[in-house]
Every structure is written in C-alpha cells, then in structure tokens.
N, C-alpha and C positions, 0 to 999 in steps of 0.2 A: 901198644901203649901210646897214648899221645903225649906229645911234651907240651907241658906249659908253658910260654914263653918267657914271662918277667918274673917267674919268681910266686906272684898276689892270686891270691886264694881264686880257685878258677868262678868264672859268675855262674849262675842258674842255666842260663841257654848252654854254655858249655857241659854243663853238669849233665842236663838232659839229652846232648846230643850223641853219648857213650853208653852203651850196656853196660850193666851189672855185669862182673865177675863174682861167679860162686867157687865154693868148694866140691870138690868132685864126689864128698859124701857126703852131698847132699842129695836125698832121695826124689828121683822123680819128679811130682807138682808141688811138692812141699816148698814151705818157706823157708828160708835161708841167710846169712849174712851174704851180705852183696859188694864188693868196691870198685870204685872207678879209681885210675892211677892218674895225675895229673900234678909228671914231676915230681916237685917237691911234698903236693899233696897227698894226701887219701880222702878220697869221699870213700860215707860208709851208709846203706839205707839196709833196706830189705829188698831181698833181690825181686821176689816174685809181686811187689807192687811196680816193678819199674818207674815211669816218670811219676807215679803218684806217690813215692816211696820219701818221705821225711828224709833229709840227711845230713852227717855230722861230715866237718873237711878237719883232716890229724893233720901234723907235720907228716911224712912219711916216717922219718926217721924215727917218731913216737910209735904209732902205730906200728913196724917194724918189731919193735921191741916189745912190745904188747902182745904183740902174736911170736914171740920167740920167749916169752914169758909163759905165756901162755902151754905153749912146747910142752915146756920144761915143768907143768902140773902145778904149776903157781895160778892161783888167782887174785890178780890183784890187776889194777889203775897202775900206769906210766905217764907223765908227762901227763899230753893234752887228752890222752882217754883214760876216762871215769867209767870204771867199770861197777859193779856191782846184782852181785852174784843171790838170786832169790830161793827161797827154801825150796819150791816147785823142782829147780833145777836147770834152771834158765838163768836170764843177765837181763840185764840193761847196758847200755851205751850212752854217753851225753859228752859234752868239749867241757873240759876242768874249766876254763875262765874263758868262756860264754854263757853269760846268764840265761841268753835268749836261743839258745842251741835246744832242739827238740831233745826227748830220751824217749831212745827208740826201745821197744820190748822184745826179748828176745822169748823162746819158750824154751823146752827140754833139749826137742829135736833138733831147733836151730845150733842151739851149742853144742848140742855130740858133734854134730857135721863140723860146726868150725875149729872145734877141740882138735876132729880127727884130721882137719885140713893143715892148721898151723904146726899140729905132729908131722903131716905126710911135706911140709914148707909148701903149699900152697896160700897166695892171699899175701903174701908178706916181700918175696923179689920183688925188681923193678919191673920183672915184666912178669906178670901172675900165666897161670897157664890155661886157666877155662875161661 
C-alpha cells in the first residue's frame, strides 16, 4: 500500500505510478474493477486498461462502505460513489459531487467478480490482497 502523505487527493503521475488491484474472481484476461489505495483515498478504473484506464478518487472510508454494502446484497450509491445498476446486469461508477469525474462501465462479468470480491472482503482493507 502506499501512504499518501498530506491527506489531497493523489495527482495523476501518482495515480499512474501503482497497479491495479483486482479481485481474485476475476477470470483470467477478463476486465475487471481495479483500485489503487492511497491512504485516505481509493482510486477506482478498470483494471485490465491500466494507465489508460479513466479513474474515479472515493474517500476510502465511502468506498469501504460501498463494498460492505455491496457484501451485504444491497445495491445502492454511499457517500462519494454513485452507483447504478443496468438491466444487462452490470453498473456504472462516477464521484456523486464531481461533475467532471468520468462514469466508468462496468458489464455482467465485471460485477459478479467484484460482487464475489466484496463478499470474499477483498478491494475494501487498508491493505487489498491481489
């Protein structure tokens, strides 16, 4: 994990300088949710774009609870993530109050994986395991 040091949202060369963290059901070459941990932060893209991957920065402590919500067979938006859940069977992602915050697409797959990660508590500690 790296620590942020002041606290302020980490910059882009930070951002780029850390892998993705996936969930560990996530299949093989498949796309995935991805985050980087930074402190107080979460970055969230799509894992298998790497540096070319859009990304949203949560409070941790939002996100945390989004994926403990999540757990728990709830779907729903906490705090600074806006979720929303598409009839396909996938999500979307975007920052609740940044207008200018991308909304990244999720599909089917991507969500069983991260459904079954936030179930297994991966993606959500301070320190993620893959």
């Amino acid at each position: 994990m790296t620590r942020h040091q002041n606290g302020s949202r980490p910059s882009l060369a930070e951002i780029t300088q850390l892998p993705f963290v996936k969930s560990s059901f996530s299949g093989g070459q498949g796309s995935c949710v991805g985050i980087k941990r930074f402190g107080p932060w979460t970055i969230v893209g799509k894992h298998e774009l790497g540096e070319a991957s859009p990304t949203l920065a949560f409070p941790s402590a939002d996100w945390d609870e989004f994926c403990t919500r999540i757990a728990q067979g709830e779907k729903t938006s906490f705090g600074e993530v806006t979720a929303a859940f598409t009839p396909e069977g996938g999500f979307t992602l975007t920052e609740a109050t940044n207008p200018q915050a991308p909304i990244i697409v999720y599909d089917r797959a991507e969500w069983d994986a991260f459904q079954l990660g936030a179930q297994a508590g991966e993606l959500r500690s301070a320190t993620p395991t893959n």
